[in-house]
N, C-alpha and C positions, 0 to 999 in steps of 0.2 A: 565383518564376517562373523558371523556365530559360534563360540566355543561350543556348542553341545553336538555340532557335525565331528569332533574332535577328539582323541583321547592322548594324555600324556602317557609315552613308554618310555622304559627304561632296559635299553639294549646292550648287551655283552659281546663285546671283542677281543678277539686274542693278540695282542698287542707285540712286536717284533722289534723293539729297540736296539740299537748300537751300543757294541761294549761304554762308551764313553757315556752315553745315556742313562744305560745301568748304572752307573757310579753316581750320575746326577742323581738318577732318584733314590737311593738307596740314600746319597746324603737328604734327600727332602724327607724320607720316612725317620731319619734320625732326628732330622732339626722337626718334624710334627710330634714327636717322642719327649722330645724338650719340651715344647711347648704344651702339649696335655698336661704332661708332668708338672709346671710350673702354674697351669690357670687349675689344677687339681688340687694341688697344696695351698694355692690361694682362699677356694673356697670353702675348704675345711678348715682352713684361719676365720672366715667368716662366720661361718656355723658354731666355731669355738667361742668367738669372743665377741658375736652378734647375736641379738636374739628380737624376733618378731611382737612389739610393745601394740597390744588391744586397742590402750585407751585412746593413744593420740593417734595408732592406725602407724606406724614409723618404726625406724631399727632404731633398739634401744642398744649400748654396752653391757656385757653381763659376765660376770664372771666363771673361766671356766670349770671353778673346782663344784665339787658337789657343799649344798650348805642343809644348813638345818636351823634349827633353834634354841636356845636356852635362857630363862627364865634370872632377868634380873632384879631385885628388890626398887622400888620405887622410890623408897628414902635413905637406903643407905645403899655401900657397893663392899660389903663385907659377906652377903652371904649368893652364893649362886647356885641352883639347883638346876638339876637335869628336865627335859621335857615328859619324861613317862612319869615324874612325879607327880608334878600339878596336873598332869593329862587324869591321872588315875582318881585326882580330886571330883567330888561335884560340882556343877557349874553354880551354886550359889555358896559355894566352900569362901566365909571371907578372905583364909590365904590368896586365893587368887585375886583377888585386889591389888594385893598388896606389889604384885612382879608383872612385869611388861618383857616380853618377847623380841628375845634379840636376834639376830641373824649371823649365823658364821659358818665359815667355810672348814669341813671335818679333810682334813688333807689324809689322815688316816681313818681306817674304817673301826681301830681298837681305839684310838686314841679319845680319852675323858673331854667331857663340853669344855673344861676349864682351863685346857691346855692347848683347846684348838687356837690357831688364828683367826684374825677379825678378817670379813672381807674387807678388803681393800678400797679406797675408793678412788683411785685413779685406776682405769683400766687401760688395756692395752687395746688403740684402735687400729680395726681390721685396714688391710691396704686397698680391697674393695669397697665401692659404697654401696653396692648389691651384687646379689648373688645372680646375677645376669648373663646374657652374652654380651651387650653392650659394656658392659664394666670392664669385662675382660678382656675385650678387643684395644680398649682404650686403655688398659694398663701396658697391653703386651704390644703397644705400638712399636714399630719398627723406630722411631727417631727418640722414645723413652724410653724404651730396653734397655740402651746400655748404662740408664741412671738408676734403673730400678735394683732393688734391693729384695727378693722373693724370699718368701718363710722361708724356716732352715736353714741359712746360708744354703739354696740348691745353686749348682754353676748354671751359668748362663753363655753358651757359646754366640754369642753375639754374631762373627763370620757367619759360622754354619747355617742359623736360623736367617740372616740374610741373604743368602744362597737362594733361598726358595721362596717362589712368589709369596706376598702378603696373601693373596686372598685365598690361598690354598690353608697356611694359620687361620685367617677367619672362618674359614669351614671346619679345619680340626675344632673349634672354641666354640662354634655353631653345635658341632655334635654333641660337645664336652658339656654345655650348658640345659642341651635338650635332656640328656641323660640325667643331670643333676635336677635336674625339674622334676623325672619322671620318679627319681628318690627320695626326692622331699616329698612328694606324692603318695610313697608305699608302693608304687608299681613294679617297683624293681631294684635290688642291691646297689650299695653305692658303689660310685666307679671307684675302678682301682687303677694303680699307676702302672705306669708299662714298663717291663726292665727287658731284661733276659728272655727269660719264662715266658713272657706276656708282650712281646714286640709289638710297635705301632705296626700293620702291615696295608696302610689303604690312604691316602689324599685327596680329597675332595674339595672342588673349584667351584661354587655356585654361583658365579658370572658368567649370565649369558652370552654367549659371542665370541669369547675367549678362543675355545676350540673352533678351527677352521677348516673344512673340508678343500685341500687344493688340487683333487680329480683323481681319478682310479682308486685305492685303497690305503690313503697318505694321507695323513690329516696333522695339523702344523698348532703345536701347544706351546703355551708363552713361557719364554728363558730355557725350553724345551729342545724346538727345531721341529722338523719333520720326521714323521714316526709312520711305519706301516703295519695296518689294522687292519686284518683279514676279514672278506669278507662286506669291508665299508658300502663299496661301492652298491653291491646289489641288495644290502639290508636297508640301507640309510634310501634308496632309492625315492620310497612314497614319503620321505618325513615334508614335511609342509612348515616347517622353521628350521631357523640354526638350533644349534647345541644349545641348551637353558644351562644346562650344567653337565661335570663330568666327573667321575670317581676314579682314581689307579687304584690298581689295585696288585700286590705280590702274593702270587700261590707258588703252591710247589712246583708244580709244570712252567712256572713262568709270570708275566705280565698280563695282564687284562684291564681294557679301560672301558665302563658302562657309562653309555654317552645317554642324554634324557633328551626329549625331544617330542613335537606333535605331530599327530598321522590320522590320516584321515578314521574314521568310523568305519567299521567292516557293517555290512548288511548282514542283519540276523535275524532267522526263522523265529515266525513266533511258534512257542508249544505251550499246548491246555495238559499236558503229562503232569503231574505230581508225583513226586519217588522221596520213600524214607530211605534212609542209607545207614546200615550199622559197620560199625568201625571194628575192625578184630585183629587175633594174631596170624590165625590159617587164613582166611580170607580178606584179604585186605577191605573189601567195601562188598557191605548185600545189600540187594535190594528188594521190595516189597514184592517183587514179581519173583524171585527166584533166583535172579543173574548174580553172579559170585565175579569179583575182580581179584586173581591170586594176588600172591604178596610176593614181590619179586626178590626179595631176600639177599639185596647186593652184599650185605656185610657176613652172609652167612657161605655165600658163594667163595668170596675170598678169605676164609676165616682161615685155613689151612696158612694157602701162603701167607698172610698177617704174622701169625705164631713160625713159621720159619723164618722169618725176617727179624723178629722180632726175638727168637730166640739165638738166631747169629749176632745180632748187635749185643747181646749179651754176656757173648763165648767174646765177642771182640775188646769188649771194653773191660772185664775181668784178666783174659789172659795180660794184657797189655797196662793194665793197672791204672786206666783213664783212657781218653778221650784219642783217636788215632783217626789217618786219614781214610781208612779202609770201614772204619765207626760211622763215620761223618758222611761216608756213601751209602753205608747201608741205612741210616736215618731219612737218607733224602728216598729212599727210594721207599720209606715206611710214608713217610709224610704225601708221597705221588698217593701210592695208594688207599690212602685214606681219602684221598682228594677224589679219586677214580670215584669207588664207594658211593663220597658223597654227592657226587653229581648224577651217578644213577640213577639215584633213589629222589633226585629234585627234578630229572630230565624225566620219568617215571609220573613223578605227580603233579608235573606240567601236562603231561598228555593225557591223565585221567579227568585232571577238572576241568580239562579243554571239553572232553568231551560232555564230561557233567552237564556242565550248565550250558551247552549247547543242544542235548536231549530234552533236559528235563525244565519246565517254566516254575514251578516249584520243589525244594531241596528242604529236607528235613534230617536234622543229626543230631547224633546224642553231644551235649554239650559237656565233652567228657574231660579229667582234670589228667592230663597227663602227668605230671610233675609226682601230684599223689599216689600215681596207681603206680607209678616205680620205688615209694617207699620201702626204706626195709622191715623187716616180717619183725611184729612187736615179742618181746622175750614171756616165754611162759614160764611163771614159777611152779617149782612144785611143790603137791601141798604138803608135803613135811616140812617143804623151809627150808630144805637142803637143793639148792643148787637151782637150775632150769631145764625144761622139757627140751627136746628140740623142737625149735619152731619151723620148721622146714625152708631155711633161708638159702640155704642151696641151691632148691628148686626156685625158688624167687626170682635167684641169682641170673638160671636162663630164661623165667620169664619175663625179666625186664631186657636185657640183651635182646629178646627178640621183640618184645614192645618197642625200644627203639631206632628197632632196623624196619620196622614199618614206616614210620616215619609217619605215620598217621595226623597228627598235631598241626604241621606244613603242608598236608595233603589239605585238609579241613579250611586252613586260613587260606590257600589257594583257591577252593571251590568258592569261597564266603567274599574274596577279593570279585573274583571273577563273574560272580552271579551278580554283585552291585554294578560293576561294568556294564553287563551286558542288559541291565534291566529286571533278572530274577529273583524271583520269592524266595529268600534264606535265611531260616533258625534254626535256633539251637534251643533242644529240646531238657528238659529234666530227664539225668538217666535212670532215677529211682523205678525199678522192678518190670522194668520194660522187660529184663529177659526171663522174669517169672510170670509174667501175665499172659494169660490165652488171648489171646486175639480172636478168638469166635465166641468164646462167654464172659472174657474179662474176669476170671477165678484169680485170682493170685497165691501162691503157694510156693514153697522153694522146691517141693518136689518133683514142681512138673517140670523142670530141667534136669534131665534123664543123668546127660552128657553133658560134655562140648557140643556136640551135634544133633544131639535126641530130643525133643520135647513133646511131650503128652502129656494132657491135661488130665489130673488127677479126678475132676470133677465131670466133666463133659465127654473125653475120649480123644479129645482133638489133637492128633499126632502129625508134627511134618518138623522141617529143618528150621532148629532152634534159632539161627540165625535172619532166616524170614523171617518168623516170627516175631521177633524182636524189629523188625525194617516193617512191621506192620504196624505193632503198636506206637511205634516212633511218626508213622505216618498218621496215626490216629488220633494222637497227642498236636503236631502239628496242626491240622485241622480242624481243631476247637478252638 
C-alpha cells in the first residue's frame, strides 16, 4: 500500500492514572533526569578533552586549557621571549631565525610566557568515543551502569534508573543527542542539566507497538498497566496502524500522552486564491483583500488574575519567611493558569492555519525575526557625556509583552507545517520596507506611514489601511 495516501499525526490525550501510577512515573521522570544529566556531562567531557583533527578526518585528544605561543632560541635555552616581540619584527629580521615557536598552555590570563606550564602530553581520554546517540546509549547500558564511573563523581542511582523502561532512556539520549547536534550546529544554545528550576517533565518510547489499545478508552503501556485516555476511542478511530511512538507527558492540570500514528489522507479542495498575510500586534494576520484576524490576547485577558495570584504567593511566602503549604497552592494554581494561557493561544492558531491553508493555494509572509524585534531598546548617550537619554524602554517593555501574547512565530510555523501537508505554495518573504512602500507606485518613504493604521503615499495620494498595504506588497514580492 502507498505511503503518499497517508499522513503521520501526532495526537494529544488527557491521560487518568492511578495514585500508584503517579508515583511510577514521577520515579521515571526522575530516573530520565539522571540520565540527561549524566549523558550531558558526558559530552561536555568530550567537547573538553576531544577535538575534530582535519587532516586524518578523526577525534584527536586536545587539551583543555587555552594555549599560545612563545619563542625559544634555536641553540641555546637561556633566553626566551614573548610572542608580540618577534611578531612586531620584520619577516626577513635575522632574529627570527634564530627561535622556533613553542606551544603552552597560559592557565592564567596575567600570568608571564615563562612561567606558564607546558602542555601536557598525556591527556585525559574522554569516556565517549563520539559525541553520538549511539555512544551514549551504549555507555548508559542498563548491565554497564553500575560499572560506570560518570564525570564529576555525579551519583548514579542504579534501582531508580532501572525502574523504568530501557527504551524510554533511549529516547530521553535520542533527544539529548539531537539537541547537541543542533548546538554544535549554531542553531540553538547548549543543553543545560535539569535540577530543581528546570525538572525533566516528559518521556518518550520510540518503539513501535509497545503502546496497546485494549478497547474503549484504555490503553496498556509496558511496566505500566492499563491507563485511561480520554477520548481514545473515537480519535484513534481512523488511525490505519498501531502507535509508532508515544510521549508522557506532566503539566500542571495533570498527565497527557501524545500517541503518533498513520491516518488516512483527508480530501482537499484545490484553490487558484493567492493571499499575502502581514503579521501585527492589533491585528493578528491581514490580508491583501482587507480581511483582519483579531488578536485574541489570552494573556492580556487573564493579566489581572496573574498579578492577584501572583501577588498573594508573595504576601505568602514573605509573611511566613519561606516556602508554606498555602504558597505551594497558590503556585499550582499560577502554573494552571499559565498553562490555560498557553493552550489558548496554540488552540487559537491551530484554527486559524487550519483555515489558512485550506482557503488560500498560495501563502506569502513576512519572514519576520521574532527574537530581535523583542530586543531591549539600545541606551542613548547624551551629548555632553554626562549620563543617557531615555530610550523609551518602558514602552518597549509593553510592546514586547504584547508581541508575545500574539504568538505570531507558532502561528507562522503552523501555517508553513500545514501548507507542506496539504500540497501549498509557502514563503517567507524579505520584510525590508514593505510597510513603507505604496503598493500602487512602489514610492518608498517613511513618511507615507501616517500611523499604525494611516498610509498615504507622499508621492501618488494613495491612501487606505497601512496594514493591507503592507499584505499587498508582501503578495507582490512573493510573486516575483
Amino acid at each position: 500500500m502507498s505511503t503518499d495516501n497517508f499522513d503521520v499525526k501526532l495526537l494529544e490525550f488527557k491521560l487518568y492514572p492511578t495514585s500508584s501510577q503517579q508515583e511510577q512515573l514521577e520515579n521515571w521522570l526522575r530516573a530520565q533526569q539522571q540520565i540527561w544529566n549524566i549523558g550531558l556531562s558526558l559530552l561536555l567531557e568530550f567537547e573538553t578533552f576531544a577535538a575534530y583533527n582535519k587532516i586524518d578526518k578523526g577525534i584527536a585528544p586536545c587539551c583543555p586549557l587555552p594555549w599560545d605561543y612563545i619563542w625559544r632560541p634555536i641553540t641555546s635555552n637561556q633566553d626566551w621571549r614573548s610572542p608580540h616581540i618577534l611578531e612586531s619584527l620584520p619577516n626577513k629580521d635575522p632574529l627570527r631565525k634564530k627561535y622556533i615557536p613553542v606551544p603552552i598552555a597560559k592557565v592564567g590570563t596575567k600570568r608571564r610566557p615563562n612561567s606558564s606550564c607546558p602542555l601536557p602530553r598525556q591527556y585525559k581520554k574522554p569516556q565517549l568515543d563520539q559525541d553520538s546517540e549511539y555512544s551514549l546509549v551504549k555507555w548508559c547500558g542498563y548491565q554497564k551502569l553500575p560499572k560506570q564511573n560518570p564525570p564529576n563523581g555525579a551519583y548514579i542511582d542504579v534501582a531508580l534508573i532501572t525502574s523504568c523502561p530501557q527504551k524510554h532512556m533511549t529516547g530521553t539520549l535520542k533527544i539529548l543527542a539531537t539537541a547537541w547536534k543542533e548546538y554544535k550546529k549554531g542553531k540553538r544554545k547548549r543543553p543545560r542539566f535539569k535540577g530543581h528550576r528546570n525538572p525533566m517533565q516528559s518521556t518518550t518510547n520510540y518503539q513501535s507497538g509497545d503502546a496497546k489499545l485494549v478497547g474503549g478508552d484504555y490503553l496498556k503501556l509496558p511496566k505500566l498497566g492499563t491507563v485511561k485516555a480520554k477520548g481514545l476511542e473515537h480519535r484513534w478511530a481512523k488511525s490505519t496502524s498501531n502507535v509508532r511512538n508515544y510521549i508522557i507527558k506532566k503539566e500542571p492540570s495533570g498527565w497527557y500522552i501524545f500517541l503518533c500514528g498513520r491516518f488516512p489522507k483527508e480530501a482537499i479542495k484545490t484553490s487558484n486564491i493567492s493571499a499575502g498575510l502581514d503579521a501585527g500586534v492589533k491585528h493578528l494576520l491581514t490580508d491583501d483583500v482587507g480581511n483582519h484576524i483579531e488578536n485574541p490576547e489570552p494573556l492580556k485577558k487573564n493579566l489581572i488574575k496573574l498579578k492577584r495570584l501572583q501577588q498573594k504567593a508573595s504576601r505568602q511566602f514573605h509573611m511566613n519567611n519561606g516556602k508554606t503549604q498555602n504558597w505551594e497552592k497558590t503556585q499550582a494554581k499560577i502554573k494552571k493558569l499559565h498553562e490555560k494561557i498557553r493552550r489558548q493561544r496554540k488552540a487559537y492558531a491551530h484554527k486559524i492555519s487550519t483555515f489558512a491553508t485550506e482557503k488560500f493555494g498560495e501563502i506569502y509572509v513576512e519572514d519576520l525575526q521574532h527574537q530581535n524585534m523583542r530586543k531591549r531598546s539600545k541606551p542613548i548617550e547624551r551629548k555632553d557625556g554626562k549620563g543617557y537619554e531615555h530610550n523609551k524602554q518602558s514602552q518597549k517593555k509593553g510592546l514586547n509583552r504584547a508581541l508575545s501574547d500574539t504568538g505570531m512565530g507558532q502561528l507562522i510555523t503552523m501555517i508553513e507545517e500545514k501548507a507542506a501537508a496539504k500540497g501549498r505554495v509557502f514563503k517567507r518573504i524579505d520584510p525590508k520596507y514593505t510597510s513603507q512602500t505604496c503598493s500602487q507606485c512602489g514610492h518608498v518613504d517613511a513618511k507615507n506611514r501616517k500611523s499604525q493604521s494611516d498610509f498615504t503615499c507622499v508621492k501618488c495620494g494613495h491612501s487606505e489601511n497601512a496594514d493591507v498595504n503592507a499584505a499587498k506588497n508582501i503578495k507582490q514580492k512573493g510573486k516575483l
